[in-house]
matplotlib code that plots the C-alpha trace (Angstrom):
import matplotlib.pyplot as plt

x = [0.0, 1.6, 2.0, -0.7, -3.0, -2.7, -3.5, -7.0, -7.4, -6.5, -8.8, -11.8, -11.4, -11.3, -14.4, -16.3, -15.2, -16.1, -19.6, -20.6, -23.6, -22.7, -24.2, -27.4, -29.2, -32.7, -35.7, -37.1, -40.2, -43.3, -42.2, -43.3, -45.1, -42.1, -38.5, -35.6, -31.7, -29.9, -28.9, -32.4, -32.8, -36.3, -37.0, -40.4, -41.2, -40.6, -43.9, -45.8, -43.5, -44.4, -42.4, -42.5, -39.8, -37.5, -34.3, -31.9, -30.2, -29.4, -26.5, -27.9, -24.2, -25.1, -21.3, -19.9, -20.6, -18.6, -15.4, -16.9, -16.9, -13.9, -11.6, -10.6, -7.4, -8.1, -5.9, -2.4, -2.6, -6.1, -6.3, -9.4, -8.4, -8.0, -10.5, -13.2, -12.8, -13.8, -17.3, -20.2, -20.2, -22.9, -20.5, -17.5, -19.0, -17.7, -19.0, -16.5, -14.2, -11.6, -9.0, -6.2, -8.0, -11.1, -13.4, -15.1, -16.5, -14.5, -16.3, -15.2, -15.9, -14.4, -17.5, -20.6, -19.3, -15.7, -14.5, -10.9, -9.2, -7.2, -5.0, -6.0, -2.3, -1.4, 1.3, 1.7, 4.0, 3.1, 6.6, 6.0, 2.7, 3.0, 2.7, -0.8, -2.2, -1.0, -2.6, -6.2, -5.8, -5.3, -8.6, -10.9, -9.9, -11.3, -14.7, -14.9, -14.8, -17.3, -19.5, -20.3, -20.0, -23.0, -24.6, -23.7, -23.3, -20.0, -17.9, -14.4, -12.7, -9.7, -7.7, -4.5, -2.5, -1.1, 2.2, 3.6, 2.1, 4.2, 2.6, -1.0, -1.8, -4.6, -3.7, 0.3, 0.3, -2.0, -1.8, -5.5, -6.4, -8.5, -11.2, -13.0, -16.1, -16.0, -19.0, -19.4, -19.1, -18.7, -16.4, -17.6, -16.2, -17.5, -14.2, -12.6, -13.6, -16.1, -13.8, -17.2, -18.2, -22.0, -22.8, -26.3, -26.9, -26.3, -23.0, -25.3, -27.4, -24.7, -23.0, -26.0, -26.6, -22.9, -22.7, -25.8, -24.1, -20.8, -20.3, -20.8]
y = [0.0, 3.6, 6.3, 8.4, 4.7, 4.6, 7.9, 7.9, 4.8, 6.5, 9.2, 7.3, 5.7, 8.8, 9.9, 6.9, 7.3, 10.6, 9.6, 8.5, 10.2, 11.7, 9.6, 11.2, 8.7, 8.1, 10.3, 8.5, 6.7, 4.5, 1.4, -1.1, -4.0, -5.5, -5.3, -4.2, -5.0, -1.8, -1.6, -1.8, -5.9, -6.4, -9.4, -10.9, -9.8, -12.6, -12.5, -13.5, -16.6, -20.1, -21.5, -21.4, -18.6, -19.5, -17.7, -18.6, -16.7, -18.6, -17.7, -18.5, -18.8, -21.0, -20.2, -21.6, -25.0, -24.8, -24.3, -27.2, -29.6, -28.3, -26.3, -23.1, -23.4, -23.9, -26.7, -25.6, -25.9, -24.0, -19.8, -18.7, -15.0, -16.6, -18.9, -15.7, -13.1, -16.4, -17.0, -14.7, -11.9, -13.9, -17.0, -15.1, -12.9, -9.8, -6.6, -4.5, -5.0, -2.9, -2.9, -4.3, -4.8, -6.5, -6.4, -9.4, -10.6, -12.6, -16.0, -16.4, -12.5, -11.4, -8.7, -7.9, -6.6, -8.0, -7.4, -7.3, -6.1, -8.1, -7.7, -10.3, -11.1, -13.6, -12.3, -12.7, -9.6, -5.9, -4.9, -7.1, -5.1, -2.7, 1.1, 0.5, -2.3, -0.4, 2.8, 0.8, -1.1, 2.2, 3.9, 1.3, 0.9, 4.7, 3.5, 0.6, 2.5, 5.0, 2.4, 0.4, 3.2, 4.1, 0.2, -0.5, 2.6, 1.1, 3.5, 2.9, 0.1, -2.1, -2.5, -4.4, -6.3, -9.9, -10.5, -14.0, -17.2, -16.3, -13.0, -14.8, -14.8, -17.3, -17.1, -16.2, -16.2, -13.9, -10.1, -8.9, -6.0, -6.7, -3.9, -5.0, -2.7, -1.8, -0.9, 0.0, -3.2, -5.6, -8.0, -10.1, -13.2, -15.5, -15.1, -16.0, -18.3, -20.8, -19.6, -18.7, -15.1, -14.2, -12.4, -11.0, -10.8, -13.7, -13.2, -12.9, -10.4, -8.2, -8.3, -7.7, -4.1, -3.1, -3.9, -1.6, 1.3, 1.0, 4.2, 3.0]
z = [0.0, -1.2, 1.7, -0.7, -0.1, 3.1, 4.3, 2.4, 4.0, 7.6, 6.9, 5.7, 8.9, 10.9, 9.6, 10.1, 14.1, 13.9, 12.7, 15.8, 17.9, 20.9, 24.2, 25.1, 27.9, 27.1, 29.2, 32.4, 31.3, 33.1, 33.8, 30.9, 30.7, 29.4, 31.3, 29.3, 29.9, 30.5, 26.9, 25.9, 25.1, 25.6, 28.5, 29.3, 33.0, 35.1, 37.2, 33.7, 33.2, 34.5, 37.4, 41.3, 42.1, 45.1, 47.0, 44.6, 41.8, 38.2, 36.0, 32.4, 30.8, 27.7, 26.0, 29.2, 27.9, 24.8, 26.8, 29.3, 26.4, 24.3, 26.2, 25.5, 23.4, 19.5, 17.6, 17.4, 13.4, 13.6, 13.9, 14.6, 13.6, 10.4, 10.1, 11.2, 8.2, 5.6, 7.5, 7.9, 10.4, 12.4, 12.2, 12.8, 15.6, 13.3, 13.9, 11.4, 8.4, 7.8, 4.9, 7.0, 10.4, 11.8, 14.8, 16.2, 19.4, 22.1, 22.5, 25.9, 26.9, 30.6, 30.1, 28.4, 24.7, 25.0, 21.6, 19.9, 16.8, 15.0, 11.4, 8.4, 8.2, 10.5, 12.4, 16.4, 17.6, 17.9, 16.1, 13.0, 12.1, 9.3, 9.5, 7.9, 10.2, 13.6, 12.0, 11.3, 14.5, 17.2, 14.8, 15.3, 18.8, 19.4, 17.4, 19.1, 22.9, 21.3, 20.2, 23.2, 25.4, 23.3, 23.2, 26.7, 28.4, 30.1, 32.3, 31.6, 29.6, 29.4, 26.5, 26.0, 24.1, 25.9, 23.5, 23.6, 25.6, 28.4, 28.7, 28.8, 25.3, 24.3, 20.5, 20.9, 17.0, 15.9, 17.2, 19.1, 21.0, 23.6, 24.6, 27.7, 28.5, 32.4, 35.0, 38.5, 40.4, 37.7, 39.8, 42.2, 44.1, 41.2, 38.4, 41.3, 43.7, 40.7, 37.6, 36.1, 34.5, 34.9, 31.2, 30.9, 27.3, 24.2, 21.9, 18.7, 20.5, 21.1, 18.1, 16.4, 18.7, 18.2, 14.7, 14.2, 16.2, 14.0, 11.6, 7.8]

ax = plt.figure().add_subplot(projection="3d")
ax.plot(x, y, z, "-o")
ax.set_aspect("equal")
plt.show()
């Protein structure tokens, strides 16, 4: 990619971060007939389902069970970074392609909206990205915070890269940011003392509210 390339690329991407809405929190309304998450998911209310309530709280973490049954790690010879940009977004759990970089979900999210960007090439180390792909990667990191702080109306954020196994890398061979959305008493004793994450809203659900924020 020319330097004359790469800086319409750069600037297309500044202006579709720039696109984005200001947050403006929604009026205080009657309470409706039908709950709502707090980033507007609609719920059925609980006292109109069937059941016989009781003093306990349930954890509905249905993506637990695929790192139950399979384990976390991927086949050494498999990349999922790589293996994501040929499937659909839905299959992928994609929410943006760039021209160098893309955004997808994290299947095993720390939080709500846990989301990572990550080159097409497959490379593993910060220092062997290109001018281009560090460029695309630190401008969709901005639209990323702006977008779920507008989707989930999150209060801070992690982001980081882990670089090598050592340094707690899951996939040490391909390079991804992590951006973690971050709220007001999120932790609790559960991550851990039972290893186990309580995430309120479905993957595809998600995906689908911050793929509808992103600037086109």
């Amino acid at each position: 990619m020319t330097e004359h390339a790469h800086d319409e690329a750069a600037e297309r991407a500044a202006v579709q971060r720039d696109a984005l809405p200001p947050f403006d929190p929604a009026e205080a309304q009657e309470p409706p007939l039908v709950g709502e998450h707090a980033w507007g998911a609609p719920t059925q209310m609980s006292s109109e389902l069937p059941g016989v309530p009781d003093h306990f709280q349930r954890l509905w973490t249905p993506y637990r069970m695929v790192y139950i049954q399979q384990g976390q790690m991927p086949d050494e010879e498999a990349c999922p970074f790589c293996r994501a940009p040929e499937l659909t977004d839905d299959q992928g759990l994609i929410v943006h392609r760039g021209e160098t970089c893309f955004v997808l979900l994290n299947l095993f999210p720390y939080n709500t909206g846990h989301i990572m960007v990550c080159p097409y090439r497959h490379v593993g180390m910060y220092d062997q990205a290109t001018t281009e792909e560090v460029a695309e990667m630190a401008v969709l990191t901005q639209t990323a915070m702006r977008v779920l702080s507008q989707v989930t109306r999150c209060q801070g954020f992690n982001i980081g890269l882990n670089q090598g196994r050592i340094a707690g890398a899951g996939i040490a061979d391909h390079l991804h940011q992590h951006i973690v959305p971050r709220w007001s008493l999120d932790s609790n004793f559960f991550p851990i003392i039972a290893k186990t994450k309580a995430l309120p809203i479905l993957l595809e659900d998600m995906r689908r509210d911050i793929q509808a924020a992103w600037p086109a």
